[in-house]
C-alpha positions as CSV (number, residue, x, y, z in Angstrom):
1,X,98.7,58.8,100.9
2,X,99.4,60.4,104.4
3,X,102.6,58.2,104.6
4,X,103.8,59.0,101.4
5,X,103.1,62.9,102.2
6,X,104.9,62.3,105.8
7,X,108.0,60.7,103.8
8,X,108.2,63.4,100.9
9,X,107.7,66.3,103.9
10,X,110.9,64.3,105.7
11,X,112.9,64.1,102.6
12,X,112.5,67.8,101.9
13,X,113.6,69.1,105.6
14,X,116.5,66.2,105.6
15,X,117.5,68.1,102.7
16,X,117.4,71.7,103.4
17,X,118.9,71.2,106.5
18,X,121.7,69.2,105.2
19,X,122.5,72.1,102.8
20,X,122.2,74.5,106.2
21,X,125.1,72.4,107.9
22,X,127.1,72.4,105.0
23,X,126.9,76.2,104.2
24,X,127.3,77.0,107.7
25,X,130.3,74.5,108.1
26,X,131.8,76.5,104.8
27,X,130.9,80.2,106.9
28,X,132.3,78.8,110.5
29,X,135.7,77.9,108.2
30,X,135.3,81.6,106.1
31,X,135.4,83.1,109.5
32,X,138.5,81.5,111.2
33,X,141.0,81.5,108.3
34,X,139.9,84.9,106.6
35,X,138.8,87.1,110.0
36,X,139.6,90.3,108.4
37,X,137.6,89.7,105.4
38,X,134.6,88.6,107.6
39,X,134.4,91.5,109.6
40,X,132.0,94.5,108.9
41,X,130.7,97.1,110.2
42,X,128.1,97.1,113.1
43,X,129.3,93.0,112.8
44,X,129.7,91.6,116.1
45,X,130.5,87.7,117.8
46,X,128.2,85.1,116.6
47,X,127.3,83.2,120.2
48,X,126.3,79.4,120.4
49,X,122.8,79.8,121.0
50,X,122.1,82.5,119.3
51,X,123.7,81.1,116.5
52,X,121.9,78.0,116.4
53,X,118.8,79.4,116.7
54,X,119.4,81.8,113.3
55,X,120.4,78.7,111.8
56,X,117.7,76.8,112.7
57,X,115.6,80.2,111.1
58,X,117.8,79.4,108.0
59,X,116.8,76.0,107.4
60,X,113.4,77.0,107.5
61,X,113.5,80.0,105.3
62,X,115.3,77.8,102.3
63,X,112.9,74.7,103.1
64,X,109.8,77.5,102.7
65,X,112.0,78.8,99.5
66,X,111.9,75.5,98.0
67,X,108.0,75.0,98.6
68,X,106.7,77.7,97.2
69,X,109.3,77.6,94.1
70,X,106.8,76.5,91.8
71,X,103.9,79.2,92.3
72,X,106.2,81.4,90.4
73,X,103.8,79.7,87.4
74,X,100.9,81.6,88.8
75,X,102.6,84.6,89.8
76,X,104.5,85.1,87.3
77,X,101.2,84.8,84.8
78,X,99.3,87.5,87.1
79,X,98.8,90.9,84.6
80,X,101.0,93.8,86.0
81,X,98.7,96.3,87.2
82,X,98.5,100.2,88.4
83,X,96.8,99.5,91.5
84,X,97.9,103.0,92.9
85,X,98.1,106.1,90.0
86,X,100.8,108.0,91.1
87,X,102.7,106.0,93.4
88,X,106.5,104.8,92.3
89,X,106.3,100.7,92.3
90,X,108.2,99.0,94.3
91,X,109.6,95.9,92.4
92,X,111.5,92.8,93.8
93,X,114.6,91.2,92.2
94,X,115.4,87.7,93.4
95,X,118.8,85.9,93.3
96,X,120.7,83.1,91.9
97,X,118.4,80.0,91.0
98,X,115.4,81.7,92.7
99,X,112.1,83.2,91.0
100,X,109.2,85.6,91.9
101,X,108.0,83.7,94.5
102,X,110.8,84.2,97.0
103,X,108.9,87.8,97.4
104,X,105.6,86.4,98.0
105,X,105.5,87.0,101.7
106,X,107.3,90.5,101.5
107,X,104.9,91.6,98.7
108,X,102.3,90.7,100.6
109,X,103.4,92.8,103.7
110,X,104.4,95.8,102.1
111,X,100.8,95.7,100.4
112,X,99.9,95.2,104.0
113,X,101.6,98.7,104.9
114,X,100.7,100.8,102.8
115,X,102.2,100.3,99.4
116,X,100.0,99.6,97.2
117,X,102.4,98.9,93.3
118,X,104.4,95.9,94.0
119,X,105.9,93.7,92.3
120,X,108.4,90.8,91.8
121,X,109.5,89.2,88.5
122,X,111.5,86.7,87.5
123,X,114.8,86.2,85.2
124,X,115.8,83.0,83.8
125,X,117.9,80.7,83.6
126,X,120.9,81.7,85.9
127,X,123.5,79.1,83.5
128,X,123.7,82.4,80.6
129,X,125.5,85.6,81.4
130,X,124.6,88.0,83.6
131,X,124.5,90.6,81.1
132,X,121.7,89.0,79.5
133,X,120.1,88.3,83.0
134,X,120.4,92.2,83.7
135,X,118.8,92.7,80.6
136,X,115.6,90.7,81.6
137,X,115.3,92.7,84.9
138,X,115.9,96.5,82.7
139,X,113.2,95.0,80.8
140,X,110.5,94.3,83.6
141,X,111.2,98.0,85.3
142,X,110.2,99.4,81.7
143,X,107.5,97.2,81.4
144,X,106.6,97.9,85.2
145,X,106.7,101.9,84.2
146,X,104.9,102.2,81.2
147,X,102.0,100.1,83.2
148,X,102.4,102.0,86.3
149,X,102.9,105.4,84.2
150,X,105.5,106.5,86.8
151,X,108.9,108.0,85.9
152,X,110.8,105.9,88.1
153,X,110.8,102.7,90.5
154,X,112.5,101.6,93.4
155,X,114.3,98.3,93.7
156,X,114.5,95.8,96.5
157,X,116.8,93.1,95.1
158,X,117.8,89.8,97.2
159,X,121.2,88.1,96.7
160,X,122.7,88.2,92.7
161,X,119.7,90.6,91.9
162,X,121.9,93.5,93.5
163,X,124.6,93.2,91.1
164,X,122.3,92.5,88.2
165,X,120.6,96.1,88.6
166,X,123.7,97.9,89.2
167,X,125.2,96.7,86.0
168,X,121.8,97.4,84.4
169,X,121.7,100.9,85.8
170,X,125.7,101.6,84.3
171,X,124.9,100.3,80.9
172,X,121.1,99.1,80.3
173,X,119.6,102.2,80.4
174,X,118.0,102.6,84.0
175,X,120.0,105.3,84.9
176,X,117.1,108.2,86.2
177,X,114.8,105.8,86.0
178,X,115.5,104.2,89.6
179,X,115.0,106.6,92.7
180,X,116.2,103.8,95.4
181,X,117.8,100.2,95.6
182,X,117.8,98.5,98.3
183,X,119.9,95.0,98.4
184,X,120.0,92.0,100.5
185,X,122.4,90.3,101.3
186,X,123.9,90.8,97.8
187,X,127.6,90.1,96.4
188,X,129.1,93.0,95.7
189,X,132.2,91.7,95.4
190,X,131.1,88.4,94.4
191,X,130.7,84.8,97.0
192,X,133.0,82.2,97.3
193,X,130.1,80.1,97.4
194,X,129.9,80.9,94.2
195,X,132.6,78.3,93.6
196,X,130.6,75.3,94.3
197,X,128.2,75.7,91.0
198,X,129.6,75.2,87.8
199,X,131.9,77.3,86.1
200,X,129.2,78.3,83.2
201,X,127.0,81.6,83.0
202,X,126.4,83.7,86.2
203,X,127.5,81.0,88.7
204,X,131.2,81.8,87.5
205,X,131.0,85.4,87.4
206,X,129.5,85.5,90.8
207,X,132.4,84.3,92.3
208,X,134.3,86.3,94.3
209,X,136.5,89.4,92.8
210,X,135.5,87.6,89.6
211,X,136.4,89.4,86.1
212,X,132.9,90.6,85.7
213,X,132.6,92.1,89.5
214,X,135.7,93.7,89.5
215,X,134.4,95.1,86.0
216,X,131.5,96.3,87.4
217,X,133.3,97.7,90.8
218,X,135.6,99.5,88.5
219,X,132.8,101.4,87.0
220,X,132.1,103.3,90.6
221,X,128.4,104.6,91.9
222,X,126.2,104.4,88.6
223,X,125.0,107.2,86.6
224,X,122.0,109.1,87.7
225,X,120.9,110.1,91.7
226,X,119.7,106.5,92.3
227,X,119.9,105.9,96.2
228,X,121.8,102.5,97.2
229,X,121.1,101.0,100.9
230,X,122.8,97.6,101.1
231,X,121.2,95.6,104.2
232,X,123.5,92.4,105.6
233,X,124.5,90.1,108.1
234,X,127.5,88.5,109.0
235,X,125.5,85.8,109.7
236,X,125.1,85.5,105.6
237,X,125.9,81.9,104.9
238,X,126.0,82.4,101.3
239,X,128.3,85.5,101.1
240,X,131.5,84.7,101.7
241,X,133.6,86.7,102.6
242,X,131.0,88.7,104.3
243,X,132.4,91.8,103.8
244,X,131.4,90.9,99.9
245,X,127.8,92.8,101.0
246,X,129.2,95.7,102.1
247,X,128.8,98.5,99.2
248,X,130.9,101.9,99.1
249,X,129.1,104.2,99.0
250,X,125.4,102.9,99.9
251,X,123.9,103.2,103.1
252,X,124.8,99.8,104.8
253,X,122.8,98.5,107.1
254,X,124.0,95.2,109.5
255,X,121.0,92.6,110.6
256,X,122.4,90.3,113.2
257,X,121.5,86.6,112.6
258,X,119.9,86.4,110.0
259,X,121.2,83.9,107.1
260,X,120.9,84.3,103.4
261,X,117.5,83.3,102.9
262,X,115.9,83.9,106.2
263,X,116.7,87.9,105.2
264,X,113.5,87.6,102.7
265,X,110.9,86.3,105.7
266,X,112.6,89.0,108.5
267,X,110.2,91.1,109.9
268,X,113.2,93.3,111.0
269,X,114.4,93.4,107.8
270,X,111.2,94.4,106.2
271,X,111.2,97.3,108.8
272,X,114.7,98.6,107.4
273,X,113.5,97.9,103.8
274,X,110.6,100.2,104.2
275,X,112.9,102.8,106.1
276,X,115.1,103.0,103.2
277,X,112.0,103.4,100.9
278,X,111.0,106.2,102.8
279,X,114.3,107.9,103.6
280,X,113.8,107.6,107.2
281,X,116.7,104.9,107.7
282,X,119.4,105.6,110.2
283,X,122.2,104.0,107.6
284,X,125.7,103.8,108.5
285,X,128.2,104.2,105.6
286,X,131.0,101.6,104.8
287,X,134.2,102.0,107.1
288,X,137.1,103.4,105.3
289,X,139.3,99.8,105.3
290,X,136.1,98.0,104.4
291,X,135.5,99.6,101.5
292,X,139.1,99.8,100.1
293,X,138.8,96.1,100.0
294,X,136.6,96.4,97.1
């Protein structure tokens, strides 16, 4: 029984941290053929140890990601609750592939701090159209409102959940009903890595300056007084080109080190997350070349 635990354990870090190389390898090319693309603001030199070391942080953020994939079944059957009367909820939006339970440790910090309505939900499957997947997430905020009884929400959203709630916010109806939205580490101008899923649903329009991001880029800052931060790294081995998670406009906000999943464990980047939920971050806005490239 132990062996066979032992073996599985194995087989699960063998893989994760085969698909760390591999992204890695795909971000170390990104960054020598298309430097001006990878640069962004508050960006500076990746250095060898330093480097492996966030790496190594990485592969065990997406190995802890795969674990605890399948307690979205419990999570996602817990009753949405007012636990605070008055307070805006905070609700999490995960990424491509991902569920609920990527939040589970942030959620459970933030309740930690202070904020007492939190909550993540889920979107399935990523093969359909993101339209439809948008859809799903306009529904939960209503859903999250009406149980909360609060006129509006703020939204933390991790990876493909960025541009999900900005197109939501443009046509789904959320416009004045979102106060903040905080992204990380999210495509706005689509991934490159994007390329390596099939060509179906929201895989191919997450693909970088794909039909339906420059669609949605076109559209400019959504309806409404909603509040954008956008918190990155250059680091990201999933958005690529990095500049991708810069957003014009937003408050962006550069986290050294830290790669594409390892953003949803950080402690730093919980500290900016709250800041941005408060209004107390010290944001820097987009450089002017950085954002023409959008």
């Amino acid at each position: 029984m132990w062996e066979l635990l032992l073996w599985l354990v194995g087989l699960l870090l063998l893989g994760t941290g085969l698909q760390t190389f591999a992204f890695y390898a795909i971000w170390f090319y990104e960054q020598r053929v298309s430097p001006e693309l990878a640069a962004v603001p508050g960006g500076t030199p990746v250095r060898l140890w330093p480097g492996l070391l966030g790496a190594v942080r990485e592969w065990l953020s997406i190995t802890a990601l795969v674990v605890s994939y399948p307690l979205r079944l419990l999570h996602d059957a817990s009753p949405v609750k007012n636990r605070r009367p008055g307070e805006e909820p905070i609700i999490l939006v995960h990424g491509y592939g991902g569920d609920s339970a990527n939040f589970l440790l942030m959620q459970w910090r933030l309740k930690r701090r202070g904020w007492r309505n939190v909550y993540a939900v889920s979107y399935t499957p990523p093969i359909i159209d993101a339209r439809k997947l948008a859809q799903q997430v306009a529904d939960h905020v209503e859903a999250v409102l009406r149980v909360t009884q609060a006129e509006n929400a703020h939204l933390v959203c991790h990876s493909m959940g960025g541009p999900l709630t900005r197109y939501a916010l443009h046509h789904l109806g959320l416009a004045g009903r979102v106060g903040k939205v905080v992204t990380l580490g999210s495509p706005h101008a689509g991934s490159r890595v994007a390329n390596l899923f099939p060509a179906i649903g929201a895989a191919f329009q997450m693909r970088y300056q794909s039909a339906f991001i420059r669609e949605l880029n076109a559209l400019g800052e959504p309806p409404g007084d909603t509040r954008f931060y956008s918190i990155y790294s250059s680091f990201d081995n999933f958005i690529l080109p990095a500049s991708s998670a810069v957003l014009p406009g937003a408050g962006n906000i550069h986290v050294p080190l830290h790669g594409h999943c390892a953003l949803l464990y950080s402690r730093r980047v919980l500290d900016e997350v709250e800041a941005c939920l408060r209004g107390t971050s010290e944001q820097s806005e987009p450089a002017e070349e950085s954002a023409q490239e959008h």
